[in-house]
C-alpha positions in Angstrom: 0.0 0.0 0.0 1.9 3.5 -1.4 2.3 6.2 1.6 -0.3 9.0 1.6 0.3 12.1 0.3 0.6 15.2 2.2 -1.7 17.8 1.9 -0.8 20.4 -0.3 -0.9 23.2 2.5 1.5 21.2 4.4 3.2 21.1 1.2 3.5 24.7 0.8 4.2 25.2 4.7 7.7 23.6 4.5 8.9 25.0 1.4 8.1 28.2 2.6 9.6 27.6 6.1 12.6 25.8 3.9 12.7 29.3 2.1 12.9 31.3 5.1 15.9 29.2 6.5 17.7 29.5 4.0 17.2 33.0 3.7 18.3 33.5 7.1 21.4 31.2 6.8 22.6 33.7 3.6 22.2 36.7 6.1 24.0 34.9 8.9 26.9 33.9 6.3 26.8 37.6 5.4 27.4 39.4 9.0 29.6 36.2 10.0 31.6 37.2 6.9 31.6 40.7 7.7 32.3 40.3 11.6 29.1 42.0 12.7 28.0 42.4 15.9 24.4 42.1 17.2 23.9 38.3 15.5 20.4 37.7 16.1 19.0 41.3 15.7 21.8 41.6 12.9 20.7 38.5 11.3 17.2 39.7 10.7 18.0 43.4 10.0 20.3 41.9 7.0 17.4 39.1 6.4 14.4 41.0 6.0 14.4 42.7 2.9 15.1 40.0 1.4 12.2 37.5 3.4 10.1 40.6 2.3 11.3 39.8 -1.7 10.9 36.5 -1.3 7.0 37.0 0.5 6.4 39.1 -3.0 7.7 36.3 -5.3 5.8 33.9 -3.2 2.3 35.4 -3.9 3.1 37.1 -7.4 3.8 33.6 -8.8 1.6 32.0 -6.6 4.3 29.1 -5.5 2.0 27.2 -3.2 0.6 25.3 -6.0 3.5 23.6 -6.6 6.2 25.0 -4.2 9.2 22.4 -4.4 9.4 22.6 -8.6 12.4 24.4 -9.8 10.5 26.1 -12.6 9.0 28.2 -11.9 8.3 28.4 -8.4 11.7 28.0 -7.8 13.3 30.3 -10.2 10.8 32.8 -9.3 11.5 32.8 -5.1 14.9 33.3 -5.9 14.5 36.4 -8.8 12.3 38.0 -6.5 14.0 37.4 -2.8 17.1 38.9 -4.4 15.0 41.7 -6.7 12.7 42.6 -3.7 15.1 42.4 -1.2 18.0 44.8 -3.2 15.5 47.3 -4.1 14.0 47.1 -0.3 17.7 47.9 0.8 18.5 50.3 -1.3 15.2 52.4 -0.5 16.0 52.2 3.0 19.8 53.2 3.1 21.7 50.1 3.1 24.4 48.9 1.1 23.3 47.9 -2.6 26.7 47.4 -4.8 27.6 44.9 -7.9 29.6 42.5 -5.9 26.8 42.3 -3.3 24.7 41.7 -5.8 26.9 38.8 -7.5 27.2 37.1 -3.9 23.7 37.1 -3.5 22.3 35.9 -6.7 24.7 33.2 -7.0 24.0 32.3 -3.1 20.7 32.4 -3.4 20.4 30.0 -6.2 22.4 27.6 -4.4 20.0 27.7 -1.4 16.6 28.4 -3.2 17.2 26.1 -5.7 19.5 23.6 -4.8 17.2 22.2 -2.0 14.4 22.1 -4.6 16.7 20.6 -7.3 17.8 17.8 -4.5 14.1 17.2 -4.1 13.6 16.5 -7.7 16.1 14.4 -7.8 15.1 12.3 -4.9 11.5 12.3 -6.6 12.7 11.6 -9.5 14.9 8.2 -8.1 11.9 6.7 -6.3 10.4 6.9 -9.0 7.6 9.4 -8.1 6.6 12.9 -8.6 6.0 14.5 -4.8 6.9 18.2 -5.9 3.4 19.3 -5.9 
């Protein structure tokens, strides 16, 4: 007898809880980097324009419906956690420059994607398609 599905809420639930780990890791890397003080306020007051971005891309590309696919759910929670959150920043004073930019594109996609790319490929091996 195959294992029941979760519901699709739960579904959604981790990957966006996934997506907000990760976001915070890539702000934690960033001030540990850096050699910032105040981690845990520090951590969020780097985090939140981009969980803000990422909120955005969530709802504009409605990625509940199938939150773990690479495209385009994927592809568009990373575009818009590193649009959103760079235009957030740069509205409200902080530091917006290229190789900013580069770090946190290319980071980004390795965290945003890579867990959803593992996840297909896991599916993918068992034989099964659980990304919806």
């Amino acid at each position: 007898m195959p294992a029941s599905k979760p519901a699709p809420s739960r579904i959604a639930l981790v990957a966006g809880l996934a997506d907000i780990v990760f976001i915070l890791v890539f702000a934690a890397i960033g001030r540990d980097a850096h050699q910032r003080a105040d981690v845990l306020t520090g951590v969020f007051a780097t985090a939140w324009p981009f969980l803000a971005g990422a909120t955005i891309a969530w709802l504009a590309a409605r990625v509940w419906r199938a939150p773990f696919r690479i495209w385009p759910a994927g592809v568009a929670v990373w575009i818009g956690t590193v649009a959103g959150g760079m235009l957030l920043r740069a509205v409200t004073g902080q530091t917006v420059v290229l190789p900013f930019i580069i770090v946190a594109l290319i980071s980004l996609a390795v965290f945003l994607l890579g867990y959803r790319a593992v996840i297909a490929l896991v599916a993918r091996v068992r034989g099964g398609s659980r990304l919806r």
